[in-house]
C-alpha positions in Angstrom: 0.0 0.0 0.0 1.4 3.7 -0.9 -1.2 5.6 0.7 -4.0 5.4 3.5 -6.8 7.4 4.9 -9.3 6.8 8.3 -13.2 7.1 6.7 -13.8 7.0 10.7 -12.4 5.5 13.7 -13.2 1.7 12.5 -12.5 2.3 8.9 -9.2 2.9 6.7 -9.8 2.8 3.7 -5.8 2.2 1.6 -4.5 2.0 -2.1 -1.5 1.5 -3.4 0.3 -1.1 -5.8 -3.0 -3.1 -6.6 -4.5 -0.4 -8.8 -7.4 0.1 -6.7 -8.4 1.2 -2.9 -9.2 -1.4 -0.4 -11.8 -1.0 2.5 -10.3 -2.1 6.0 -12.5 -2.7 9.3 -11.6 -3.0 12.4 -13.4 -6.1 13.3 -11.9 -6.8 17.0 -9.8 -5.7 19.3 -6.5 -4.8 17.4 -7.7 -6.7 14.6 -8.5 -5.3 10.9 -10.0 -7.0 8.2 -10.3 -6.1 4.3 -13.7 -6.2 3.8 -13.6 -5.6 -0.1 -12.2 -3.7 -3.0 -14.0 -0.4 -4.2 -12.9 -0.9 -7.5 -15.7 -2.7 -9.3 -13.9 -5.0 -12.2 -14.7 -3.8 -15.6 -15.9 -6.3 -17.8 -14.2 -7.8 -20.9 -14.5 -5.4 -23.6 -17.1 -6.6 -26.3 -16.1 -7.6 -29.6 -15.0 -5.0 -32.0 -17.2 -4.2 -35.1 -15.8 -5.2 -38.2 -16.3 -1.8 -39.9 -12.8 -0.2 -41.5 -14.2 3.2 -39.2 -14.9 1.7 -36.2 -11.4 0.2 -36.4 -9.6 3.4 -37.4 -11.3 5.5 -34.9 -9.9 2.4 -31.6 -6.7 3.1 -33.4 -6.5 6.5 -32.7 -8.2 6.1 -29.7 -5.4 3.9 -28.7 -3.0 6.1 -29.6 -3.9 9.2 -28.1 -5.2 7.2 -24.7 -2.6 4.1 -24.2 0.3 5.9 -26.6 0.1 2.8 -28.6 -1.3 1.0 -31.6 0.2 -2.8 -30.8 -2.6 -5.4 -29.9 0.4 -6.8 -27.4 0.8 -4.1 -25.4 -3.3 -3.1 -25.4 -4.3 -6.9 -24.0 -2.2 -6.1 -20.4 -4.8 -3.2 -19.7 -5.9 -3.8 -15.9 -9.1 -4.2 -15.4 -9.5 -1.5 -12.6 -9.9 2.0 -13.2 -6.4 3.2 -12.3 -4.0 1.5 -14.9 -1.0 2.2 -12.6 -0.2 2.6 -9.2 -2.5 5.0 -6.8 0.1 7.4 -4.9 -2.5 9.5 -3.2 -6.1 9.5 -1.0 -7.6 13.1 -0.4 -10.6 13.8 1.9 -13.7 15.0 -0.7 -16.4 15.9 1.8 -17.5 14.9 5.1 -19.8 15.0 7.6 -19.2 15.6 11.4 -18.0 12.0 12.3 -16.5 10.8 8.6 -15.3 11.3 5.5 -18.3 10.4 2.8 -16.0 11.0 -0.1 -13.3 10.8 -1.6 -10.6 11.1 -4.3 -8.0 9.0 -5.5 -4.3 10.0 -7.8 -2.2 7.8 -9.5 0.9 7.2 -11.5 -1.6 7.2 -14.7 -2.4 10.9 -14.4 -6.2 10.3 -13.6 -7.9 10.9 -10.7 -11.4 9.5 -9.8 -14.1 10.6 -7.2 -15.3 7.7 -4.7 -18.5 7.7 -2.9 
């Protein structure tokens, strides 16, 4: 993990090398559970049409998105939304006795809300 934040006094929630944040509970005394990922999987993309400008238009897309036309390289996408290591949780809002929301960075350049 690179990076963790306290939702509340029982929960953390942490990110890091995976790719996605992880919900943590303290479940006993001095003992803390994952309880599950917040990154919902993405499901397998569906298959291309066969049409010579759907085809071009994914190959720009993939060049301006991923930096690269090569199949090879395009099939190791993760399946999470960060495609690279999260570096950093930030408090979005909260109420008196937790944070509700928040934000996640990463090496990928993107940033996504979490709620």
């Amino acid at each position: 993990m690179m990076d963790c934040m306290f939702l509340d006094e029982t929960k953390i929630v942490a990110a890091g090398f995976d790719c996605a944040p992880y919900l943590i509970a303290l479940t006993g005394p001095e003992t803390w559970k994952v309880v599950k990922c917040l990154d919902e999987k993405k499901a397998p993309a569906a298959a291309q049409s066969s049409s010579a400008t759907a085809a071009a238009r994914m190959m720009f897309q993939n060049q301006a998105t991923k930096g690269t036309t090569d199949a090879a390289k395009l099939a190791g996408d993760v399946a999470t939304q960060h495609q690279n290591t999260i570096t950093d949780i930030e408090v979005y809002k909260r109420s008196p006795s937790m944070v509700t929301e928040f934000t996640t960075s990463g090496l990928d350049g993107r940033i996504y809300w979490w709620k």
